[in-house]
Each structure stands twice: as structure tokens, then as C-alpha cells.
KEKE-3310 file (N, C-alpha, C; in steps of 0.2 Angstrom, whole numbers, plus 5000, padded with zeros to 4 digits):
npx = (5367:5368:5379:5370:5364:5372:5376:5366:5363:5375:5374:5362:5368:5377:5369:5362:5371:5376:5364:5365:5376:5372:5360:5367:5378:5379:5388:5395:5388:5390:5406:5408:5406:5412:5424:5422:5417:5424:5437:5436:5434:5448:5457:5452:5455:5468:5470:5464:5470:5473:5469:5464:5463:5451:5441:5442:5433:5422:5418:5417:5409:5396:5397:5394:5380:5374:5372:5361:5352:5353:5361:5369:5376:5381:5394:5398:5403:5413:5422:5429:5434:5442:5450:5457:5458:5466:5475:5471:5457:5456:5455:5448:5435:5436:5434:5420:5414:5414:5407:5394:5393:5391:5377:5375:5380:5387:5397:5405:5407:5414:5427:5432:5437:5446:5454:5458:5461:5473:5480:5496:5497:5487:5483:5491:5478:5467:5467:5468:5455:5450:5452:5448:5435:5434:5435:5426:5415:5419:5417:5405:5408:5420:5434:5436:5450:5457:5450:5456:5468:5468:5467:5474:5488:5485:5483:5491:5498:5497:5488:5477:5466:5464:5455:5445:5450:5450:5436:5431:5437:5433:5420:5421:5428:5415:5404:5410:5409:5419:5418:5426:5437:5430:5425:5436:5443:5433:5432:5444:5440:5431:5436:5445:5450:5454:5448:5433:5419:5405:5409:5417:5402:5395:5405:5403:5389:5388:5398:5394:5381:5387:5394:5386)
npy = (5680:5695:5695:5691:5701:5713:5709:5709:5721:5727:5724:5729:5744:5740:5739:5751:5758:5753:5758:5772:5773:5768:5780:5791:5790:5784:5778:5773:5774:5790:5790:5785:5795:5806:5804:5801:5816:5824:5825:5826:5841:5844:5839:5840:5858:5855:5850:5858:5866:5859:5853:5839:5834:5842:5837:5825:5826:5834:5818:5813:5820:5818:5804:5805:5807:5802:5790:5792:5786:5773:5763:5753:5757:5768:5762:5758:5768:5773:5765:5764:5777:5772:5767:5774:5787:5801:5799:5806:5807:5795:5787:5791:5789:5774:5775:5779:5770:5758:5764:5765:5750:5745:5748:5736:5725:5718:5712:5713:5728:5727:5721:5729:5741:5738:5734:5746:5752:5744:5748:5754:5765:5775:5790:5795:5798:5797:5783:5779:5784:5772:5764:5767:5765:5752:5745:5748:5741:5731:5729:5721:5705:5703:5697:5709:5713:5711:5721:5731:5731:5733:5747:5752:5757:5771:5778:5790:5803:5816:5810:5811:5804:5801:5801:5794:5783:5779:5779:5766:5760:5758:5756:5742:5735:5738:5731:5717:5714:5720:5729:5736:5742:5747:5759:5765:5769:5778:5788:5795:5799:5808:5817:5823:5837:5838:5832:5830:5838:5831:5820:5819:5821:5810:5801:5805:5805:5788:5786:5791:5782:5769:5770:5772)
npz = (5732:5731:5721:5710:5708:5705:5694:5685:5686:5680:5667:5665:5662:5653:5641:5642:5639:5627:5619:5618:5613:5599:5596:5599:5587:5573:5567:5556:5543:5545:5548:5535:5523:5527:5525:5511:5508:5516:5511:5498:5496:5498:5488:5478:5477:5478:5465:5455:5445:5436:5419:5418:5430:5432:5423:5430:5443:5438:5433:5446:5452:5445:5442:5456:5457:5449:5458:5467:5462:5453:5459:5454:5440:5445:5451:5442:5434:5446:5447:5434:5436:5445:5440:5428:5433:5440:5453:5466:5461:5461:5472:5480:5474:5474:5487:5487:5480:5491:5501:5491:5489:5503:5507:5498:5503:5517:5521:5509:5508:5517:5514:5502:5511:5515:5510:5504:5512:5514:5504:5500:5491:5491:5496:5513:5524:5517:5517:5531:5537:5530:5535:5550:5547:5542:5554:5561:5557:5560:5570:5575:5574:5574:5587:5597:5602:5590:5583:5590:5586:5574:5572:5580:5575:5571:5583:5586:5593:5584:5575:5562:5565:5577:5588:5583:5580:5593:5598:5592:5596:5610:5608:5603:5612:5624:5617:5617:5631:5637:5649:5660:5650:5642:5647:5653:5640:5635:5645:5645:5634:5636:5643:5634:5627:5613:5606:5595:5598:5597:5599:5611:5619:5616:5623:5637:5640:5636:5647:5659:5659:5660:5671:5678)
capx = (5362:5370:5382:5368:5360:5377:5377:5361:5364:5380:5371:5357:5370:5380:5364:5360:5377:5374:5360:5367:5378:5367:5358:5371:5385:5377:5396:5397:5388:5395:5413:5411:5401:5416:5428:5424:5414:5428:5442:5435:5437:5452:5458:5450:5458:5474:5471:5460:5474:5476:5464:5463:5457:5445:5440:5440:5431:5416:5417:5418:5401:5392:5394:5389:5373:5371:5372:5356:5344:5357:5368:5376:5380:5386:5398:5400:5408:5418:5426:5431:5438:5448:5457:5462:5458:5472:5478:5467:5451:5456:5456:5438:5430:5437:5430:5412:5411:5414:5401:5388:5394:5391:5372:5370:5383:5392:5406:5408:5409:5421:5433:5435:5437:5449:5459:5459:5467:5480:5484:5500:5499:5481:5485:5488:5472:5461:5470:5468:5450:5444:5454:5443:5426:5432:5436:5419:5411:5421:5415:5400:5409:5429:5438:5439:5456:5457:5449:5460:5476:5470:5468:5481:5494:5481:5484:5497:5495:5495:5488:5471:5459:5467:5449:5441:5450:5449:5429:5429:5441:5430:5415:5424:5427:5410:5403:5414:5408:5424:5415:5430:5443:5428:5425:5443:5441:5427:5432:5448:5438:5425:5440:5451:5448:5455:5441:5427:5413:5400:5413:5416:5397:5395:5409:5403:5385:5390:5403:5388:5378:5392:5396:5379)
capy = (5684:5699:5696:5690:5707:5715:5706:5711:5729:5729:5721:5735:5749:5739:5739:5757:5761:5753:5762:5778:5775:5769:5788:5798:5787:5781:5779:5767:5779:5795:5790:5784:5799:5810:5801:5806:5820:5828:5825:5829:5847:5845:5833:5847:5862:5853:5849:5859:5870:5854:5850:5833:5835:5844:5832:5820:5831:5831:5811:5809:5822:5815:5796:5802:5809:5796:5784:5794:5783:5770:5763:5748:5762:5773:5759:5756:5773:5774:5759:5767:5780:5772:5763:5780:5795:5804:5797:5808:5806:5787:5786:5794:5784:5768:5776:5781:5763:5756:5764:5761:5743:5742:5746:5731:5720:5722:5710:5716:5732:5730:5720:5734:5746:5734:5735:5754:5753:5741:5750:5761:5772:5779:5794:5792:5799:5792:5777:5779:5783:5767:5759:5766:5760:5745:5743:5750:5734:5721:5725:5717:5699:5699:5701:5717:5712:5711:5728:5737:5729:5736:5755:5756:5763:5778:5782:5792:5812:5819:5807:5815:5799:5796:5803:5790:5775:5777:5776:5762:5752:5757:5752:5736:5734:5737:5723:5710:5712:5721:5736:5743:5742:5753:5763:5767:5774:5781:5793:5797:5805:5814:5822:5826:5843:5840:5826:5833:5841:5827:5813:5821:5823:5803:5797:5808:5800:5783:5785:5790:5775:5761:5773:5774)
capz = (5729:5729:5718:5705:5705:5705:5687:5680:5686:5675:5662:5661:5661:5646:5636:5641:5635:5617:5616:5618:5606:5594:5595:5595:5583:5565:5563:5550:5535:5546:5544:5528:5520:5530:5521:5504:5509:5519:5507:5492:5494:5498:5482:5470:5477:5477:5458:5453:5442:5429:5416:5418:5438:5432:5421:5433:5447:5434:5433:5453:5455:5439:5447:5463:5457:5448:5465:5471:5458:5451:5462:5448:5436:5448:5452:5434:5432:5450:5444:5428:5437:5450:5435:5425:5437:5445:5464:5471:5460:5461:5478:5480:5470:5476:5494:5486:5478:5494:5503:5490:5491:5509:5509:5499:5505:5521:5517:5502:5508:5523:5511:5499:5516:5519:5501:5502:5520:5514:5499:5501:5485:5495:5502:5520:5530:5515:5519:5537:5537:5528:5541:5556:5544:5544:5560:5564:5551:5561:5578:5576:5570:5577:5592:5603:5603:5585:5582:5594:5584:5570:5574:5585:5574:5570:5589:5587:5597:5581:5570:5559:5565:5583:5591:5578:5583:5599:5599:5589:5602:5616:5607:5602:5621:5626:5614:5620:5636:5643:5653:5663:5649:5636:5652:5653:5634:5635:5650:5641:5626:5637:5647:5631:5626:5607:5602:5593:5604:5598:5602:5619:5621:5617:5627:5645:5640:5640:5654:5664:5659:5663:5676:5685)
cpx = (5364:5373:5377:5364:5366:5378:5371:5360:5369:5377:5368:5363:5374:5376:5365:5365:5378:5370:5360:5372:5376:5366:5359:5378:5381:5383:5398:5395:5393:5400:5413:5409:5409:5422:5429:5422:5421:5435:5441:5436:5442:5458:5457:5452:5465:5475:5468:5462:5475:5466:5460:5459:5452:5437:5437:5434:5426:5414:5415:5409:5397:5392:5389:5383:5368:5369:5365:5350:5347:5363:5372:5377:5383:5394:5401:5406:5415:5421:5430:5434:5443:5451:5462:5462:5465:5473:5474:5460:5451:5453:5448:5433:5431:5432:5422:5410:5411:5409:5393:5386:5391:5383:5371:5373:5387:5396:5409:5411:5416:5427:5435:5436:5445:5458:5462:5465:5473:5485:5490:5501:5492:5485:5485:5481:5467:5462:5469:5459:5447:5449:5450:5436:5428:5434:5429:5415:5413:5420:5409:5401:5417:5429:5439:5447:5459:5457:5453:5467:5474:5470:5470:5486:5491:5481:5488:5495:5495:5490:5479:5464:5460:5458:5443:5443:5447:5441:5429:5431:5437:5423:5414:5424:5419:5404:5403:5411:5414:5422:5422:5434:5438:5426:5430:5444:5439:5428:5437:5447:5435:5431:5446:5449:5452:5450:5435:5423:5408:5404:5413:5408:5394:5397:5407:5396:5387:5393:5395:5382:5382:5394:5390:5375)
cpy = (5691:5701:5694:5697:5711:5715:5710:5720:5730:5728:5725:5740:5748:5740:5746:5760:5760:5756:5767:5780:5774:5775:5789:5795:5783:5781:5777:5773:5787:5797:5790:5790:5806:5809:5804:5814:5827:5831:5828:5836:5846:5843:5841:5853:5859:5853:5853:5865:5865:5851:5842:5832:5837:5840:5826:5822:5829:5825:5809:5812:5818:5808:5797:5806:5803:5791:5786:5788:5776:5768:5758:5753:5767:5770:5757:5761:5776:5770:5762:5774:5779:5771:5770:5785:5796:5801:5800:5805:5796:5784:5787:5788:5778:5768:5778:5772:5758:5757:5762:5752:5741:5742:5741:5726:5722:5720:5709:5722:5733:5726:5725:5739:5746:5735:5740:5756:5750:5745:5758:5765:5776:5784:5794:5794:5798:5786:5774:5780:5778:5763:5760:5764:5753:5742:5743:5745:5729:5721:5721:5706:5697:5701:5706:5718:5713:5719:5732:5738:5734:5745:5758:5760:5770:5781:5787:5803:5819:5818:5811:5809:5795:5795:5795:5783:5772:5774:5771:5758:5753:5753:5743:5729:5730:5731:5717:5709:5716:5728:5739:5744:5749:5758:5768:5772:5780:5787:5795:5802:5809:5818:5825:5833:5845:5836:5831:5835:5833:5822:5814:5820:5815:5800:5798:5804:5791:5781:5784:5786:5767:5762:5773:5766)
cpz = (5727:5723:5710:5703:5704:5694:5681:5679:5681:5669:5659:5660:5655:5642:5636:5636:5626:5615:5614:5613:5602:5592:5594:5590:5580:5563:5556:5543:5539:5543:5536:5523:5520:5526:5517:5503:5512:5514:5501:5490:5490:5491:5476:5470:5476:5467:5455:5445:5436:5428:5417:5425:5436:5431:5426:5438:5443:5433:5440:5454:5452:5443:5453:5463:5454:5453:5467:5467:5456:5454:5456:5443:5438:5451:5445:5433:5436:5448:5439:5428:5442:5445:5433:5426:5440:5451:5468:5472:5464:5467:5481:5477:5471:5484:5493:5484:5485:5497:5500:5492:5498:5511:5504:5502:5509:5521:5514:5504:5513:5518:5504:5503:5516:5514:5501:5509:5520:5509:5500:5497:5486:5498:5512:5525:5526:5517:5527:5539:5533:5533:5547:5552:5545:5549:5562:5560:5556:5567:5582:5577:5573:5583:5594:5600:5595:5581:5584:5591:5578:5568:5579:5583:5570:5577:5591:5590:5589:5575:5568:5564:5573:5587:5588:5581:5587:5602:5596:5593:5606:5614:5605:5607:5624:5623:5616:5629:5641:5646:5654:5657:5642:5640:5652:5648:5633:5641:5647:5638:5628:5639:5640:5626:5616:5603:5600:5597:5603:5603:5610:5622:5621:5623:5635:5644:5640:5646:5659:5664:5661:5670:5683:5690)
residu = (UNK:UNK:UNK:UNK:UNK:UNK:UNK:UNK:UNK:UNK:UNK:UNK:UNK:UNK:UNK:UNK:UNK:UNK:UNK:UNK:UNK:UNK:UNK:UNK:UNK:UNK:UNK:UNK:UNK:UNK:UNK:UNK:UNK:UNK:UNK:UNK:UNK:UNK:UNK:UNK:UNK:UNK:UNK:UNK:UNK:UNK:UNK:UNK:UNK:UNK:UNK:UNK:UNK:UNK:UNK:UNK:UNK:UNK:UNK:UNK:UNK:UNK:UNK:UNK:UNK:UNK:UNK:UNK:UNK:UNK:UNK:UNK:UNK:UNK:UNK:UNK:UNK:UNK:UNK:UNK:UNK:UNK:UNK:UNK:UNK:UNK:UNK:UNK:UNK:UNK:UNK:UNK:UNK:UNK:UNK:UNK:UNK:UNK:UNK:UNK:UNK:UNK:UNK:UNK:UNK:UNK:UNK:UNK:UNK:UNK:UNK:UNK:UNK:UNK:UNK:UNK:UNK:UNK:UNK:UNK:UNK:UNK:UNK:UNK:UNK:UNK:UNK:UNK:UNK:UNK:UNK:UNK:UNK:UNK:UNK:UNK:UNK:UNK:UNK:UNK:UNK:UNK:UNK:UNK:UNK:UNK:UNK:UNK:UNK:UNK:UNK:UNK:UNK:UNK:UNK:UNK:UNK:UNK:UNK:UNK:UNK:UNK:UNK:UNK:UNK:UNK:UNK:UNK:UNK:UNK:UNK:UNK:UNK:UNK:UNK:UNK:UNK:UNK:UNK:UNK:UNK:UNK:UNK:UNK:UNK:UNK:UNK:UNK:UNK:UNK:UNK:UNK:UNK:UNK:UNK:UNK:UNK:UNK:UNK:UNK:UNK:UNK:UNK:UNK:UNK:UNK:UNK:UNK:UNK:UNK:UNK:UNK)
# end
């Protein structure tokens, strides 16, 4: 008998723990917003000296104002500038179109997450952040195991998205059912004092729910 309230005891603290992250982790639009959101600076100060960035720069804002009313025209236009914008622009606008994509269709959108992550002429940490989205798309539907293979080689102690992956394997985990091993993650993050502060503030609250 014990060991069947043993069970249901674990059972409540797995929920409580999905719940938690729930709340505090809306990853899926997070990441993806951060994504373009974060680079795009970066992409326009780099280019921002050549007429032609400019140009584009104007095409990438102009669509995503567009997105706010019209998302098929805004996808009309990101399209139209992956083909012939710069590498940077190109790259952006493949990663905005993805996102639009994903609020109507989610496996549309993780197979263009999926494209951008394969594609080696992507700069690598845009290339590397649609790898952690779509890991965070496939944890609902594949393998832990699966998941964990694909944002393994972003684990790296220097790597821009190591903090990233790693929640996503532990949430991976925790789905599947494997408690100690998203435990083990998850305590990891709360104790590593280079992860983001939210992240950390996440990872110590769930611990304390798988943990209590």
C-alpha cells in the first residue's frame, strides 16, 4: 500500500512541476520572439554601413508590422526577402516566417524551425536558436531521448544557447515521466550561476516541487 501512495505522491509533484513551468516558461513564443528579436539588432549594426541592409532593414520592419494585421502578406513579403535579402536579412525573415507559421500550424512551423537549424549558410546561433524551438515543439510528440540528442551539441561551456538547451532536455525528461534524470537538470541550472536569473528562478522552483 505504501508503495502505491509513494506513486501518487510522485505523480502530484510531476504535475505541480509542469505547472510551474507552464507559468514561468511560455518558451515556445519566448524563444522564438528572442530569436529575431535579439539578433536583429545585431544583423543591422553589422550592416548597417551598406545601402542595400538598409534597404532590407526597411523590408524586415515593414513585413513585421505588417504581421500585426495580416499575417499571409507578411509571409508574402518574408518569403520575398529570404530569397534576395542579404544572409542576415535572409536569415531573420526565414525565423519571423517561422514563427508566424507556428501560431497557425504547429507542424508547419516546427518544420521550418527544423530547415533553418539544418541550414549551414544560417549564421550559427540563429541556426542554433531555431534548434532549441524546435526541440521545445517536439517535446510534446517525440522521445526525451530524442529531444536530448538534438540539443546536445549546443551544450558546449561556451556555447550562446547552452542554458537553453538544457531546459528543454530537462523538460523533455520531466514529460516522459523520467523525474530523477529532469531533477538532476534541473538542479544543475538552479545551482549555475551563468544561466539567466529567470532560468535559475524556474529551475530552483520546480526542483522544489519534484523535490518536496
Amino acid at each position: 500500500m505504501a508503495d502505491v501512495f509513494d506513486e501518487v505522491d510522485e505523480e502530484i509533484r510531476q504535475q505541480n512541476a509542469l505547472k510551474l513551468w507552464k507559468k514561468f516558461a511560455p518558451l515556445i513564443g519566448a524563444v522564438a520572439v528572442a530569436i529575431v528579436a535579439g539578433t536583429a539588432g545585431w544583423v543591422m549594426w553589422q550592416d548597417h554601413q551598406r545601402k542595400r541592409a538598409e534597404a532590407d532593414a526597411l523590408r524586415f520592419v515593414t513585413a513585421s508590422e505588417i504581421a500585426t494585421t495580416d499575417a499571409e502578406r507578411a509571409i508574402v513579403e518574408l518569403r520575398a526577402l529570404a530569397r534576395d535579402g542579404k544572409a542576415g536579412y535572409a536569415s531573420l525573415a526565414r525565423l519571423k516566417e517561422a514563427a508566424l507559421t507556428l501560431d497557425r500550424d504547429r507542424a508547419q512551423g516546427l518544420a521550418l524551425y527544423r530547415q533553418i537549424a539544418a541550414d549551414a549558410s544560417v549564421d550559427p546561433q540563429l541556426r542554433e536558436g531555431a534548434v532549441v524551438v524546435a526541440a521545445l515543439l517536439a517535446v510534446d510528440g517525440e522521445a526525451a531521448s530524442d529531444v536530448a540528442r538534438s540539443v546536445a551539441p549546443l551544450q558546449t561551456p561556451a556555447g550562446a544557447w547552452r542554458h537553453a538547451a538544457r531546459e528543454v532536455e530537462a523538460l523533455a525528461f520531466l514529460r516522459a515521466g523520467d523525474r530523477a534524470k529532469a531533477l538532476e537538470i534541473y538542479r544543475s541550472l538552479a545551482d549555475d550561476l551563468s544561466a539567466p536569473s529567470g532560468m535559475r528562478q524556474r529551475a530552483t522552483e520546480i526542483t522544489a516541487a519534484l523535490s518536496g
